[in-house]
C-alpha positions as CSV (number, residue, x, y, z in Angstrom):
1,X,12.6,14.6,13.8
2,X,11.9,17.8,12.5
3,X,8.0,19.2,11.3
4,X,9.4,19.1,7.4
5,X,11.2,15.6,7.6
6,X,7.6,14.6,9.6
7,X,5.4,16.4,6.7
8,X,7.6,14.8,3.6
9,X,7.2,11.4,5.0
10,X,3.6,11.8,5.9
11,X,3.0,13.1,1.9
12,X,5.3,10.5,0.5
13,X,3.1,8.0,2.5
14,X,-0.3,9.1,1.5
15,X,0.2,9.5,-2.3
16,X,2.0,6.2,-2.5
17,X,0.1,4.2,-0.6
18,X,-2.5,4.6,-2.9
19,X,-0.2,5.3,-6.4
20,X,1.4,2.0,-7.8
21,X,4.5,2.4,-6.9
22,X,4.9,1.0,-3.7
23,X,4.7,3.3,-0.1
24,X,6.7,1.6,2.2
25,X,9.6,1.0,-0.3
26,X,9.7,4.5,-1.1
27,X,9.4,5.3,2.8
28,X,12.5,3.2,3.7
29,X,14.3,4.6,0.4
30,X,14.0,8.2,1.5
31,X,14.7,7.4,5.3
32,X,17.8,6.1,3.8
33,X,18.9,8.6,1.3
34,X,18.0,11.6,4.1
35,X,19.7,9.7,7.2
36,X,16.4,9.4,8.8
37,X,17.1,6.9,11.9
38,X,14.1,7.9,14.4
39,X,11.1,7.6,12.5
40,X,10.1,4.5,14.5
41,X,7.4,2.2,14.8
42,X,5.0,5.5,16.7
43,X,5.6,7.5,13.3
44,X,4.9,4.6,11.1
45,X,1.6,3.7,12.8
46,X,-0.2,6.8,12.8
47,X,1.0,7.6,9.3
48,X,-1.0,4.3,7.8
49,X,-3.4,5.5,10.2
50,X,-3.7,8.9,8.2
51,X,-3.7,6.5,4.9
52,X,-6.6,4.5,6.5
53,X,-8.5,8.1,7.3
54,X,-8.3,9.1,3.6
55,X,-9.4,5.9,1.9
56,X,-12.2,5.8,4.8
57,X,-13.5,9.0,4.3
58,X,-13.8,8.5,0.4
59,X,-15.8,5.3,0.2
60,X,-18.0,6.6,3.6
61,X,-21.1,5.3,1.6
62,X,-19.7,1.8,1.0
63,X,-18.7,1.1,4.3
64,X,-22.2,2.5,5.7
65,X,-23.8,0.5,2.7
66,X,-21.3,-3.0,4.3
67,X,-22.3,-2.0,8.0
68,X,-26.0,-2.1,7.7
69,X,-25.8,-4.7,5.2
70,X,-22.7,-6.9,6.8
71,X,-23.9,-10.4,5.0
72,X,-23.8,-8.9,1.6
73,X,-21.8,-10.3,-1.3
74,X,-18.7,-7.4,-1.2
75,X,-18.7,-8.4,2.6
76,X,-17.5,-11.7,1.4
77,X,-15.2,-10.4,-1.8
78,X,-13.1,-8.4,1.0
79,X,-13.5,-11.2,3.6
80,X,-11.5,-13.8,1.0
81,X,-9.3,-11.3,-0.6
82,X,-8.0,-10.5,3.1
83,X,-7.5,-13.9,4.2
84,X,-4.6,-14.8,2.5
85,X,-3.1,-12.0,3.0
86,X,-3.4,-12.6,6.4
87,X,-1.9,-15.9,6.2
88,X,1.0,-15.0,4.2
89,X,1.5,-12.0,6.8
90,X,1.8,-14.5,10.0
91,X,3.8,-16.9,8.4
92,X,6.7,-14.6,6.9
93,X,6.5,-12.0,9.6
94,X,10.2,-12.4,10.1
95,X,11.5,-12.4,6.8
96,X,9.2,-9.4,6.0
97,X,11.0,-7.7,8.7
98,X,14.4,-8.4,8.2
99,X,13.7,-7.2,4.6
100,X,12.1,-3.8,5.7
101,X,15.5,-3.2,7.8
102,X,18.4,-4.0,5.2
103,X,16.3,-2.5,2.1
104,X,18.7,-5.0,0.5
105,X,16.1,-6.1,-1.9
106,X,14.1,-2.6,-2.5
107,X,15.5,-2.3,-6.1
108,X,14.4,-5.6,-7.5
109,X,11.1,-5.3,-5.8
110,X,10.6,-1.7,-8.0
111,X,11.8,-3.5,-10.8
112,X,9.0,-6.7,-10.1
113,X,6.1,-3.9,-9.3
114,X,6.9,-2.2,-12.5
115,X,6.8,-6.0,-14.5
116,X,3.6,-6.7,-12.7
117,X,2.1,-3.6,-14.0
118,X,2.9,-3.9,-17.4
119,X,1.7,-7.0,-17.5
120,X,-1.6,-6.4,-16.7
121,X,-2.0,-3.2,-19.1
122,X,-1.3,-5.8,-22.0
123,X,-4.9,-7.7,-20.9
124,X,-7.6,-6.1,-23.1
125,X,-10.5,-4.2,-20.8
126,X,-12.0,-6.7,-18.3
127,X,-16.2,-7.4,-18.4
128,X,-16.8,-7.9,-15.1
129,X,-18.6,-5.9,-12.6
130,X,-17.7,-6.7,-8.4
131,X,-21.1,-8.1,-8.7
132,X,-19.5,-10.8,-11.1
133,X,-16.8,-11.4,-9.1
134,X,-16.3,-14.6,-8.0
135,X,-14.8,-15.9,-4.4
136,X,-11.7,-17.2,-6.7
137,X,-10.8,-13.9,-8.0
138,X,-10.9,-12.6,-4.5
139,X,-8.3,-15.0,-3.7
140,X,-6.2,-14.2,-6.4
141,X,-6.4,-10.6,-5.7
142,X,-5.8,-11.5,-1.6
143,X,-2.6,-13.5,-2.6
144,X,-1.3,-10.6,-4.4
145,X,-1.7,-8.3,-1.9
146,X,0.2,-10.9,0.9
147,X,3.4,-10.9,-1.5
148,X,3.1,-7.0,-1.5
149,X,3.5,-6.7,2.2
150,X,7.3,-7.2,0.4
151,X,8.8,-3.0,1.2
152,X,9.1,-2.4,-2.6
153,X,6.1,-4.3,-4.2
154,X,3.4,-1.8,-4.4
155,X,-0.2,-3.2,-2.7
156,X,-2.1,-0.8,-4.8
157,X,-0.2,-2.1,-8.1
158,X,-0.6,-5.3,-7.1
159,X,-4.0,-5.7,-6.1
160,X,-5.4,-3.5,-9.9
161,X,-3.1,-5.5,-11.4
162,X,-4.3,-8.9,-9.9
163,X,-8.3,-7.6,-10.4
164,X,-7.5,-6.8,-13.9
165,X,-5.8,-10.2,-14.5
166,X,-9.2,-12.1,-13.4
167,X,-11.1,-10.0,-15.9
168,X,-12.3,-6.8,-13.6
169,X,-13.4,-3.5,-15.6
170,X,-10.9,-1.0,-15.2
171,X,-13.4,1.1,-12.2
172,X,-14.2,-2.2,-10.6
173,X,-10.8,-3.2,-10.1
174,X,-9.6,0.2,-8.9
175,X,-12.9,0.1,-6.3
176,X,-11.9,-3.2,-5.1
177,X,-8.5,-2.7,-4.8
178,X,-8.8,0.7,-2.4
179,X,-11.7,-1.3,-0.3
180,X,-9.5,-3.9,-0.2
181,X,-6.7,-1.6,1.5
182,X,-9.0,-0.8,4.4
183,X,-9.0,-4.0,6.3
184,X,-5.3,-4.5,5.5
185,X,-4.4,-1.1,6.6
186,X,-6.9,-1.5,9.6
187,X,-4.4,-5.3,10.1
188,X,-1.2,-3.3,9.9
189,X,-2.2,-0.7,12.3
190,X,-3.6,-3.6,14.9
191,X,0.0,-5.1,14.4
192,X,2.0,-2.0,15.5
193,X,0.0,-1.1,18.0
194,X,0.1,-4.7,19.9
195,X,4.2,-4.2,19.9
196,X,3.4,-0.6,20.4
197,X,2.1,-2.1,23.6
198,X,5.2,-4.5,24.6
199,X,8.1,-1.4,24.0
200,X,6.4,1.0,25.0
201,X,4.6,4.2,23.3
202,X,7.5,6.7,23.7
203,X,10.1,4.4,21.9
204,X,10.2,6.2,19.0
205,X,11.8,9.5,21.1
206,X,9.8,12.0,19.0
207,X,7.5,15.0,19.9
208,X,3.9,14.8,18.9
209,X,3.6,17.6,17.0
210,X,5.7,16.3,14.4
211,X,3.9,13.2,14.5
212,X,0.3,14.8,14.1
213,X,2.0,17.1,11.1
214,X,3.0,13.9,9.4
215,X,-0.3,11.9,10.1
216,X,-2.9,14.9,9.0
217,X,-0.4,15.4,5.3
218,X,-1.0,11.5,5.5
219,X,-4.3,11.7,5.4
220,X,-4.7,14.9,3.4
221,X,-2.6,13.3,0.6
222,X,-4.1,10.1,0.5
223,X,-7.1,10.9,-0.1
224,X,-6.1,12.9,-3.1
225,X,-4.1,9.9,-4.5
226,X,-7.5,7.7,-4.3
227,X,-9.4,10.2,-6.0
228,X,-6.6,10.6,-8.7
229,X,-6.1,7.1,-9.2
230,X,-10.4,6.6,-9.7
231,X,-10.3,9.0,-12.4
232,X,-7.0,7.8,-13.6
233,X,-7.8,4.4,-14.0
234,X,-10.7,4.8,-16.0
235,X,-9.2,6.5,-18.7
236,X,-5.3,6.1,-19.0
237,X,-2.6,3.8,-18.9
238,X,-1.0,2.6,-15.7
239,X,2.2,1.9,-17.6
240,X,3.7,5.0,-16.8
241,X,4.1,3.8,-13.4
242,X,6.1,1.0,-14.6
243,X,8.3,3.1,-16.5
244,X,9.2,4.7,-13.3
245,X,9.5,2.2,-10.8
246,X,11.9,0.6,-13.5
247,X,13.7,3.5,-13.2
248,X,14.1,3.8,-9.3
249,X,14.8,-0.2,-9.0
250,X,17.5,0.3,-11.7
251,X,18.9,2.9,-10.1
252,X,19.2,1.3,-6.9
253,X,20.7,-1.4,-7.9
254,X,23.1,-0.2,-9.6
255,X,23.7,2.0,-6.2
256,X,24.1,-1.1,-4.5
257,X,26.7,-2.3,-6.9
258,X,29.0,0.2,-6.3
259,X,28.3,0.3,-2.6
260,X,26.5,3.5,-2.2
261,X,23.4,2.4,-0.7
């Protein structure tokens, strides 16, 4: 893999991991469309280790404020918005898998993040703070952010969207959303890592300065996209992103259709 293919897939990662429209669907859909075939598992890791840099790095005060304070009622709100994911994670592991290498269903899942979405911009402005939020709309939240593990189904989209639905101001639910990305990023990475460990680090046949390239544009990007969307959020309309991941599931399909993806 070259330093440019390494650097647009480390961008691409960053800004959509964080945008609501989806990071790993768009990762496999431009691995496809450029013939991409040696990104491997290496490349994948330290890119959402790049994504788990940026999102760090911008809420540094929350996670101090969480370490010194780890009994705290956030500690909780993260602790049952993770868990189901978790669940869900472990017990579809292979379906999720098989799904990430066919990109069979990528279209429809654009389509569903864009629905999701649009949904949730039609519920007037929420009135609760995090400090109103209860263990149940964790859970809701968590659940949504399991089926988003899905390549196309954007965890960001989902997880506003499902904060909003439960009745979260617009800045809470963008807040909880991105703190909720760390542990799950944080999961992810342990994941790779452990089968990292069983094939062996130099599986993915690539150089490391490539690698680092992709990982620091990762990071870089990311945390650009956080503070985009915290701004964003506040004041405009998410249903922008629908529009466009209408358009890109749309398109694919019909691509499938006629056989050309």
């Amino acid at each position: 893999m070259s330093y440019i293919e390494a650097i647009i897939l480390g961008i691409i990662q960053g800004l959509t991991e964080f945008l609501p429209i989806s990071s790993s669907g768009h990762l496999v859909l431009v691995q496809k469309l450029m013939g991409i075939k040696e990104a491997g598992l290496l490349l994948d890791t330290l890119l959402h280790l790049g994504t788990l840099v940026a999102v760090v790095v911008y809420f540094w005060e929350d996670i101090i404020s969480l370490l010194r304070r780890p009994w705290q009622r956030l500690t909780w709100l993260l602790f049952w918005g993770t868990l189901p994911t978790v669940i869900i994670a472990l017990l579809f592991k292979d379906l999720f898998e098989e799904l990430f290498a066919s990109g069979s269903t990528l279209g429809y899942e654009f389509i569903a993040t864009g629905l999701v979405i649009w949904l949730a911009e039609r519920f007037r402005e929420g009135y609760k703070r995090l400090d109103d939020m209860t263990i149940f709309d964790a859970i809701v939240v968590g659940l949504l952010q399991g089926v988003a593990i899905l390549p196309a189904i954007s965890r960001s989209g989902l997880t506003i969207a499902g904060a909003l639905f439960v009745g979260l101001k617009r800045n809470a639910a963008a807040r909880y959303s991105f703190l909720l990305s760390i542990p799950a990023i944080l999961g992810a990475v342990v994941l790779q890592v452990k089968d990292l460990a069983k094939t062996g680090i130099n599986q993915a046949g690539m150089e490391i300065g490539p690698m680092l390239a992709g990982t620091l544009l990762a990071a870089i990007s990311g945390y650009l996209a956080v503070r985009w969307m915290i701004a964003l959020i506040q004041n405009r309309s998410l249903k922008y992103f629908s529009y466009y991941t209408w358009f890109l599931g749309i398109s694919i399909v019909i691509a499938q259709w006629f056989g050309k993806f």
